[in-house]
N, C-alpha and C positions, 0 to 999 in steps of 0.2 A: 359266208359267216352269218348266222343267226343273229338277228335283231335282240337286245338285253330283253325287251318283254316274254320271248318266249322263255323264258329263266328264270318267270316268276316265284313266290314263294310258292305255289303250289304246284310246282312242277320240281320233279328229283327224284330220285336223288342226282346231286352233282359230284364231281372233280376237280381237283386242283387244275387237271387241262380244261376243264368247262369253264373256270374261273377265269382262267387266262385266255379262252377264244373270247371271251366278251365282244364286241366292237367298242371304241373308244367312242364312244358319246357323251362324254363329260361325265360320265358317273361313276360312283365306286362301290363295290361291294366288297362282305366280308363271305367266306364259306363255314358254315357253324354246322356240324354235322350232317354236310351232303347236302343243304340246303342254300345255297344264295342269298343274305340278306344287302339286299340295297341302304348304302348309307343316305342318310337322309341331312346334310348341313342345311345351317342356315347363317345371317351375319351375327346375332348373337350368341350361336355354339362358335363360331367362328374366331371371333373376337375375345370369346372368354377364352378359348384354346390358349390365345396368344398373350391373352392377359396371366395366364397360368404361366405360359413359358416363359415370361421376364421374370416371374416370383420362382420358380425354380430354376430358372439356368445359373445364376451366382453360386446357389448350393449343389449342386452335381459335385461329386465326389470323382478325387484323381482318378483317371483307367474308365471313367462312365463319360457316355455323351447321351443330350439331350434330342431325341427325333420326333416326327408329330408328319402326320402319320404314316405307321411302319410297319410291315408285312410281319407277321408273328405266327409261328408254326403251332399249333396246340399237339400235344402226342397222338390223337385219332386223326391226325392230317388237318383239320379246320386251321383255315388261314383267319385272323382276326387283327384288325388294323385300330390299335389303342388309339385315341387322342392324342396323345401324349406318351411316352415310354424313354426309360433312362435304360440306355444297353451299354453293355459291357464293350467297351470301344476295340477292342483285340478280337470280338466276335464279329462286329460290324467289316473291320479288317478282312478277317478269313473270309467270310463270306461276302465279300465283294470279290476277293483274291479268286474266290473258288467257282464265283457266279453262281453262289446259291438262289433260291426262290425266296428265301426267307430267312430270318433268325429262330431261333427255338427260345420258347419260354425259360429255358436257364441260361441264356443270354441277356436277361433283363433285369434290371433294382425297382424298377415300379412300373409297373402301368397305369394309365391317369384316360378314364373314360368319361366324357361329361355330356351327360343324360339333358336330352331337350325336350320339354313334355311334349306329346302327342305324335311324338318321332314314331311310334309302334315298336320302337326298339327296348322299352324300360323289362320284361323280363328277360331280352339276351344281356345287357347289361347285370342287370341284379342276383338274378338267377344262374343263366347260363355260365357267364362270361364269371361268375363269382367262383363255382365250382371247375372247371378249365384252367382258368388261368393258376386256381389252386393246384389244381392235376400238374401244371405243366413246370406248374416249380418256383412261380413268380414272389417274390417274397413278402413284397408290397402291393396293392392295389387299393385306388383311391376311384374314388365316384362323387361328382357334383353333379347334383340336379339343379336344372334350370324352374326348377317349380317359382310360385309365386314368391315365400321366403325360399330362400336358395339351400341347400343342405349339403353338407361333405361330409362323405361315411370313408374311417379309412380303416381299411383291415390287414392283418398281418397272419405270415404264412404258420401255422403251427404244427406239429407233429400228426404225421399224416395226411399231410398234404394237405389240410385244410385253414382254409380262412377263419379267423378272428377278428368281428371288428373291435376294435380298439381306442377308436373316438369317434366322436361324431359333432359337427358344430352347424349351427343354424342360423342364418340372418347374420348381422351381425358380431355373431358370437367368434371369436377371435380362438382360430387355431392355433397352437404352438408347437408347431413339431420338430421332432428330433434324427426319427427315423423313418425312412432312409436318408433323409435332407432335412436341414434343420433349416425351419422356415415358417413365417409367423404371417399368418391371415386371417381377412374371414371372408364367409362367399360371398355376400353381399357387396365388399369392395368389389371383386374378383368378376361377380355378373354387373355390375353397373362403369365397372373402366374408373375407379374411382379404390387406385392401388394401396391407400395411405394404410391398409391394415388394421 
């Protein structure tokens, strides 16, 4: 088995079997069009993830369940592991049942990616992962950056598979959402562990 180094980002294209020969070395990557990106966590992507998940788990909707993180098929095969993702809990089913590799993008109500500066990851997030996840059917996707004032952009899926954002809140600025989950923040509680909203 090849050492993860040789899998660099400039080395590819890869496979879904390249992805999965990795060696387990405590690390994890996403595959984004034939390429390998290594995720990069750290305690404060960490922590916000989980400060995300007690503000959205009460609101998940009957038939959804809340996972963090979870193997997601895009349609050109790119496997991408959301932060956070609300799946359709009958899909999660089958594909446990079936011993899939993964769920598919229309197995999901949100994806929830939260950006840590200097990860080298802010254009698969913005860019990449904006137009994909649109392709693969996703309805919702949310993005919080860990920048200095913190920022949540959330966009919704519109005719033609494309993204729309549709709010955006900063600092303190106090979310209110409805859809897909009705649930009331701002990023600033959210990046400091200080939930009060």
């Amino acid at each position: 088995m090849r050492p993860a180094r040789e899998y660099g980002p400039d080395r590819g294209p890869n496979t879904v079997a390249d992805l999965d020969a990795l060696p387990d070395e405590g690390k994890q990557y996403e595959l984004a069009h034939g390429w390998l990106i290594q995720m990069s966590p750290s305690v404060q992507h960490d922590e916000t993830v989980e400060d995300l998940r007690e503000i959205l788990a009460p609101a998940v909707p009957a038939g959804f369940s809340l996972r963090s993180p979870y193997d997601v098929r895009m349609p050109d095969g790119s496997i991408y592991k959301p932060d956070l993702a609300v799946i359709d809990t009958e899909a999660i089913r089958t594909a446990r049942r079936e011993d899939r590799r993964a769920v598919s993008g229309d197995d999901l109500l949100l994806a929830v990616e939260v950006q840590r500066p200097g990860s080298g990851s802010r254009n698969t997030v913005h860019i990449t992962k904006v137009n994909d996840y649109a392709r693969a059917g996703i309805p919702h996707y949310w993005i919080l950056d860990l920048d200095d004032v913190p920022v949540l952009s959330v966009y919704a899926l519109r005719e033609g598979r494309v993204y729309e954002r549709i709010h955006r809140a900063t600092g303190d600025e106090v979310a209110e959402l409805t859809e897909p989950l009705a649930v009331r923040f701002s990023p600033a509680s959210v990046v400091t562990g200080s939930l009060d909203g």
